[in-house]
N, C-alpha and C positions, 0 to 999 in steps of 0.2 A: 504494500500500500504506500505512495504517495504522500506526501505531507507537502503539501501549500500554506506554506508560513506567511502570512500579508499584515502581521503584527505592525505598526508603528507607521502605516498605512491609514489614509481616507479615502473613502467613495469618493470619486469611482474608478479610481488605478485597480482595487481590489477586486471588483468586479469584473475588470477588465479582462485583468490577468487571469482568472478561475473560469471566465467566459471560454476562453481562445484555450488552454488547458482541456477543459470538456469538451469541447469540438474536435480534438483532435486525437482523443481516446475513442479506444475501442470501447463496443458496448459489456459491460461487464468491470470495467476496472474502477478502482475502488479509489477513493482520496479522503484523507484529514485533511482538513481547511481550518488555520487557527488564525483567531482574529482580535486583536483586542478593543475594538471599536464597535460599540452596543447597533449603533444603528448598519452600520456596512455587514454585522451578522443576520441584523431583518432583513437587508436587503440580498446578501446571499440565500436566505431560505428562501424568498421569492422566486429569485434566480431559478432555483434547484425547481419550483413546483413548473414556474414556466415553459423548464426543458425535458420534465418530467421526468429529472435525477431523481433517485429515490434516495431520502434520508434515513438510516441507519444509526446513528446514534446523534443528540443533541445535549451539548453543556451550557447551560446558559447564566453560569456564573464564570466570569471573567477568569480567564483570557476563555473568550466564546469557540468552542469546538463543534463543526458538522466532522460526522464521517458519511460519505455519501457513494454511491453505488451509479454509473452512469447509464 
């Protein structure tokens, strides 16, 4: 598994980055996504329902962790 580190990061570099990352994964591969910016995590879980990444585990006490399944 993946680790996308976007710690010390603002939307929307982070989004960016984790956008273009999933696009270019196979269907199947896995990623942690760590973030320590409250709102750039809401806006990752959006992300994820938009492209129909399925979330896998959610930490939403800081530093904010998805693990996500593409």
């Amino acid at each position: 598994m993946d680790v996308i580190d976007v710690r010390g990061q603002q939307c929307p570099d982070p989004l960016k980055k984790v956008a273009s990352i999933l696009a270019g994964a196979s269907a199947g591969a896995q990623f942690k996504i760590v973030t320590d910016d409250y709102v750039c995590y809401v806006m990752l879980r959006r992300l994820m329902a938009i492209n129909d990444v399925k979330i896998l585990q959610a930490e939403e006490t800081g530093p904010y962790v998805l693990v996500v399944e593409k």
